[in-house]
C-alpha positions in Angstrom: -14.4 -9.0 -0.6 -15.3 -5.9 -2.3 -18.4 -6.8 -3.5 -19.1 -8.1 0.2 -18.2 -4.1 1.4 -20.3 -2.6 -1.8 -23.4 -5.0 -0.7 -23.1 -3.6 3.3 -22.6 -0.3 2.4 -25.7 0.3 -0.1 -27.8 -2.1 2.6 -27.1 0.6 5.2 -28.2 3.6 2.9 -31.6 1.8 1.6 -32.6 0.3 4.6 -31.3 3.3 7.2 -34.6 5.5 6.8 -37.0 2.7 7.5 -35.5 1.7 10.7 -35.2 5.7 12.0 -38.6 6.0 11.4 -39.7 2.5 13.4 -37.8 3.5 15.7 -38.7 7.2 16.5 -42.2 6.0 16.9 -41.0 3.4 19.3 -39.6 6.5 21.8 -42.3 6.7 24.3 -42.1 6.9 28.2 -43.4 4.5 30.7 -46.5 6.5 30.7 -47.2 6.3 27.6 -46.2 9.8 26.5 -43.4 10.4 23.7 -40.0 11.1 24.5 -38.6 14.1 23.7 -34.9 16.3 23.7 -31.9 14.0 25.2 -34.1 11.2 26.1 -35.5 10.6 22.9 -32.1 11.2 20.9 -30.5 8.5 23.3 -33.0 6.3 22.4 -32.6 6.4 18.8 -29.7 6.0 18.7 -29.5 2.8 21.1 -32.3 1.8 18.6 -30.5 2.0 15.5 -27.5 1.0 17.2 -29.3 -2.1 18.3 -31.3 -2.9 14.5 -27.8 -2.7 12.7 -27.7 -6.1 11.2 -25.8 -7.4 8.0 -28.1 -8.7 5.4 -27.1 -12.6 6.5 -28.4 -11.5 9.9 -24.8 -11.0 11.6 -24.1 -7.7 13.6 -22.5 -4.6 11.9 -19.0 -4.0 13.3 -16.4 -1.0 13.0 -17.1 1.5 10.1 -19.8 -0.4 9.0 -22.0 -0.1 12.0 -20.8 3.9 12.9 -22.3 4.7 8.7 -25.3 2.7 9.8 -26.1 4.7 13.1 -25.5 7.9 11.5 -27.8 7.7 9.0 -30.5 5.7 10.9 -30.6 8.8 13.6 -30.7 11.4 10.4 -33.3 9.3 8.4 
């Protein structure tokens, strides 16, 4: 089980920065035009919330999934 936590836990640090960045490019308007302030923040963050997946494909729960947001959004 501890291994399990180890595996998740360095998954979430190597693989945070690449989904920030897909997903700050992703923030645009209807129009076409970047997001920006509150908008764009929310957005991230329902981004990263929503890319936070275990490496057997199963959603991040708890602890897990908070580590994961927070450094997705600061990647």
């Amino acid at each position: 089980m501890k291994r399990v936590v180890v595996a998740l836990v360095l998954t979430v640090f190597f693989a945070g920065p690449v989904y920030a960045q897909t997903c700050s490019t992703q923030a645009m308007s209807k129009e076409g035009k970047p997001l920006a302030g509150a908008a764009k923040k929310s957005f991230i963050k329902r981004c990263c919330a929503d890319s936070a997946v275990s490496k057997d494909g199963k959603p991040l729960s708890g602890a897990a999934k908070t580590s994961y947001v927070k450094k997705c959004m600061t990647g």
